[in-house]
C-alpha positions as CSV (number, residue, x, y, z in Angstrom):
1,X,48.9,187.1,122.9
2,X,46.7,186.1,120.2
3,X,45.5,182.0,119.2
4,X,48.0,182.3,116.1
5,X,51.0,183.7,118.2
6,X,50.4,180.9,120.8
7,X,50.4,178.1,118.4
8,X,53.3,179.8,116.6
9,X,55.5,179.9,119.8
10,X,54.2,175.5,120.0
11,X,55.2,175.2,117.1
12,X,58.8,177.0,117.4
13,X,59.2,175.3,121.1
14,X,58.5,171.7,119.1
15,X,60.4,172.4,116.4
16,X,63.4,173.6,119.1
17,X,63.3,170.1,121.0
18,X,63.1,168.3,117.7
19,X,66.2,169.8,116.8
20,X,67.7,169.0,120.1
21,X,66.8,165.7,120.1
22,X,68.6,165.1,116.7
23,X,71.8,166.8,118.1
24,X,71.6,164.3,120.5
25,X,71.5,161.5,118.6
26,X,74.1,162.4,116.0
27,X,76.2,162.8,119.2
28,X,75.0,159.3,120.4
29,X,75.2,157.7,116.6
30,X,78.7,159.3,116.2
31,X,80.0,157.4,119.4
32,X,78.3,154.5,119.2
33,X,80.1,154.3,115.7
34,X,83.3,155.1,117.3
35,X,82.8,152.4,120.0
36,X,82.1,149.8,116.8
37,X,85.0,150.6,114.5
38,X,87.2,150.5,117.8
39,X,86.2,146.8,118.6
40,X,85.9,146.0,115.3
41,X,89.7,146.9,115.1
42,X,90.7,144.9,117.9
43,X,88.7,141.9,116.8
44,X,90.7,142.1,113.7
45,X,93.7,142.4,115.7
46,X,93.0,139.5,118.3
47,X,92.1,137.1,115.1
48,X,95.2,137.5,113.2
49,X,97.1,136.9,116.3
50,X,95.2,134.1,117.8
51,X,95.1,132.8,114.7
52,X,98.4,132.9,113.4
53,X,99.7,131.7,116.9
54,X,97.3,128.2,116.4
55,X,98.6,127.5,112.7
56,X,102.2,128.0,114.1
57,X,101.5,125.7,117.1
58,X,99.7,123.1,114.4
59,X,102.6,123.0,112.2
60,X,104.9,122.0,115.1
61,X,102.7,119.2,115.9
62,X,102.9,118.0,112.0
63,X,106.6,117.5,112.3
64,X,106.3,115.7,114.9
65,X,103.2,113.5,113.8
66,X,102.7,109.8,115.2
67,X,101.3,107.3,113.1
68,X,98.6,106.4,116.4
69,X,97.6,110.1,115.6
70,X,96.4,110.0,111.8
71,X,92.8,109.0,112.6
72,X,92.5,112.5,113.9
73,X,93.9,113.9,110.2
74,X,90.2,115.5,109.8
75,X,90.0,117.6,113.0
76,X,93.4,119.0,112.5
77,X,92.8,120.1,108.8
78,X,89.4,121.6,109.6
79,X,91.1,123.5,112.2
80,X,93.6,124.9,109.5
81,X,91.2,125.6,107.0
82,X,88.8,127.5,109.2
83,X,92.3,129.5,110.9
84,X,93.4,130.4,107.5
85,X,89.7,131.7,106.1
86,X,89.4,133.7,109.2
87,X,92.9,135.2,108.7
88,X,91.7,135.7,104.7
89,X,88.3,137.0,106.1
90,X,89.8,139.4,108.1
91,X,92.4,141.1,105.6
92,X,89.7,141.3,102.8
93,X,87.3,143.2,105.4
94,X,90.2,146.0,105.3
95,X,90.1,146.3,101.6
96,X,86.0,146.5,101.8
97,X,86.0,148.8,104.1
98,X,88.7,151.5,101.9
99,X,86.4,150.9,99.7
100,X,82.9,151.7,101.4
101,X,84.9,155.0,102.6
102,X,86.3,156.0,99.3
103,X,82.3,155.7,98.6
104,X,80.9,157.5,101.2
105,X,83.5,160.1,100.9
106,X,81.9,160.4,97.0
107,X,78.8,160.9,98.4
108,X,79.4,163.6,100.7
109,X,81.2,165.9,98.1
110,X,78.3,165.5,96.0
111,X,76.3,166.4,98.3
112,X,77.7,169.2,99.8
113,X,79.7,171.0,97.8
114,X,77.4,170.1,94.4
115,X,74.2,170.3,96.0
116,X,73.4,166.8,94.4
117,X,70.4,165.9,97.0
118,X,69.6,162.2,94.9
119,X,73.4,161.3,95.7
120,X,71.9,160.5,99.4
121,X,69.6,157.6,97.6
122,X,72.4,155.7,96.1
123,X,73.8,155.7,99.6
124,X,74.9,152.1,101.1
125,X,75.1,151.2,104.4
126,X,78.6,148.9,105.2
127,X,76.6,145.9,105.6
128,X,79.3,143.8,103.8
129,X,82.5,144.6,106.3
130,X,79.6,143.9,109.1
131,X,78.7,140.4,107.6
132,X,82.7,139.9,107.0
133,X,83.5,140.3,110.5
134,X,80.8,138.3,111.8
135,X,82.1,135.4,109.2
136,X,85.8,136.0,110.4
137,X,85.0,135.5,114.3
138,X,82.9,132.5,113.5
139,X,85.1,130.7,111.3
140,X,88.3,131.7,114.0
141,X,86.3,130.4,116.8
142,X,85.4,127.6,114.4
143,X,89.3,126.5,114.0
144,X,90.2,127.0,117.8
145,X,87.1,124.5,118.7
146,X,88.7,122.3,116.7
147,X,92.1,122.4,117.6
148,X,91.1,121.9,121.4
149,X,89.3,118.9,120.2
150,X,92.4,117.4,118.6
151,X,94.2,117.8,121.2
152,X,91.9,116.3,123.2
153,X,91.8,113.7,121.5
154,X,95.1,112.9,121.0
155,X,96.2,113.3,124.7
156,X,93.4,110.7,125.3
157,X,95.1,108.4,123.1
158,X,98.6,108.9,124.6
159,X,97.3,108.1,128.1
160,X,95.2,104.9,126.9
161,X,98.3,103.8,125.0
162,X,100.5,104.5,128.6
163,X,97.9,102.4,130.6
164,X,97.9,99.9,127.9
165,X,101.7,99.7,128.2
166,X,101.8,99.1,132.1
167,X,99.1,96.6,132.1
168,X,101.1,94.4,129.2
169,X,104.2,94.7,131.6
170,X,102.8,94.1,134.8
171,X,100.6,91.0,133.1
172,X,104.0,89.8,131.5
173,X,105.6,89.9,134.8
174,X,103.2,88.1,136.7
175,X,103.1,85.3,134.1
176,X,107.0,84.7,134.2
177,X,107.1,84.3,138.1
178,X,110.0,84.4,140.4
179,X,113.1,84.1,138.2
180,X,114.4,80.4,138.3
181,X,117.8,79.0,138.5
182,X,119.6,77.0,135.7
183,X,119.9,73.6,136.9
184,X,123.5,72.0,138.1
185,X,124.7,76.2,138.7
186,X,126.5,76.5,141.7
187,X,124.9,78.3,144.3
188,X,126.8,81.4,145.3
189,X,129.7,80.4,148.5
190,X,128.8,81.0,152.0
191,X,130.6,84.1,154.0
192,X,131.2,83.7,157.6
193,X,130.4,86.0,159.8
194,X,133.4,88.5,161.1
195,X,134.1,88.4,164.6
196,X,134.6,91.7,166.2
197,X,136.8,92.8,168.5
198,X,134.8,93.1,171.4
199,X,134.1,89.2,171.4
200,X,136.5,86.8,173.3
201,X,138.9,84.0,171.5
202,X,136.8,81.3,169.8
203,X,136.8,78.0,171.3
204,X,137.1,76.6,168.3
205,X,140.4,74.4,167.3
206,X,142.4,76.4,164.6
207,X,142.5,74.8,161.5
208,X,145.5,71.8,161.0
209,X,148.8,72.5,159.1
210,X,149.1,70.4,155.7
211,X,152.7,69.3,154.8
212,X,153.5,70.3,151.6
């Protein structure tokens, strides 16, 4: 085998594992891409329902609202607004996406089927549904930090305002004292004891007849 036929067969063997190695990582890029939509889906999922969930549980808590509770108004309308953006977020990242596929889909006809090799070049990556989701998460985690703090804060406030309670009370009580009596009431009338059975005749006298 001559110089040139050596370096030929390099050259094929190189060229060989270079297009191996591609195979692979079309495999590897095609479930790794898999593996993201699939969470992505789910995170979608989880937010709408997480989220929905908290804005149902805040609304009960607004009909029932205590007047002790209004200095926490701010923490419970953050909580809202960031719920209701990630909820917006999240539906506006489906319409995006449709989008980027109807896209994509444009490019690969062009390039396929009409030989059009510049339509790769006006190719865009789906870096807007990535930046949507990562806003969606952050503003839902955003609105359930907030709700916990509210709630925090206003079971604080009930418990202070229970202790306050029993302290009044039990200070008002001690200040009163023993209940007094009225003066000149009579004082309740004096039972005898029973005599049982068991125990002999008294010596006592009975009691006198009065004439009538």
């Amino acid at each position: 085998m001559t110089e040139s036929e050596k370096n030929a067969d390099q050259i094929a063997k190189q060229e060989e594992a270079q297009r191996q190695r591609q195979e692979m990582f079309f495999k590897y890029n095609e479930e790794i891409s898999k593996r993201t939509l699939t969470n992505s889906e789910q995170q979608d999922r989880h937010v709408i329902t997480l989220s929905s969930a908290a804005i149902g549980f805040s609304m009960v808590v607004l009909k029932e609202f205590p007047k002790e509770w209004r200095q926490f108004n701010y923490l419970l309308s953050i909580a809202l607004i960031s719920l209701v953006v990630s909820i917006a977020l999240v539906i506006s990242s489906y319409i995006v996406s449709q989008l980027e596929l109807e896209k994509q889909l444009e490019i690969a006809r062009k390039y396929y089927l009409e030989n059009d090799e510049d339509a790769l070049k006006a190719e865009r990556k789906n870096a807007i549904t990535k930046y949507i989701n990562i806003f969606s998460g952050s503003s839902f985690v955003a609105g359930m930090l907030f709700l916990a703090l509210f709630t925090y804060k206003t079971f604080s406030l009930e418990n202070n305002m229970t202790d306050q309670k029993r302290k009044n009370y039990s200070n008002t009580i001690t200040m009163q004292g023993p209940p007094k009596r009225e003066h000149g009431a009579v004082p309740p009338p004096r039972i005898p004891p029973v005599q049982s059975p068991t125990q002999g005749p008294s010596n006592n006298p009975p009691p006198e007849k009065t004439n009538k």
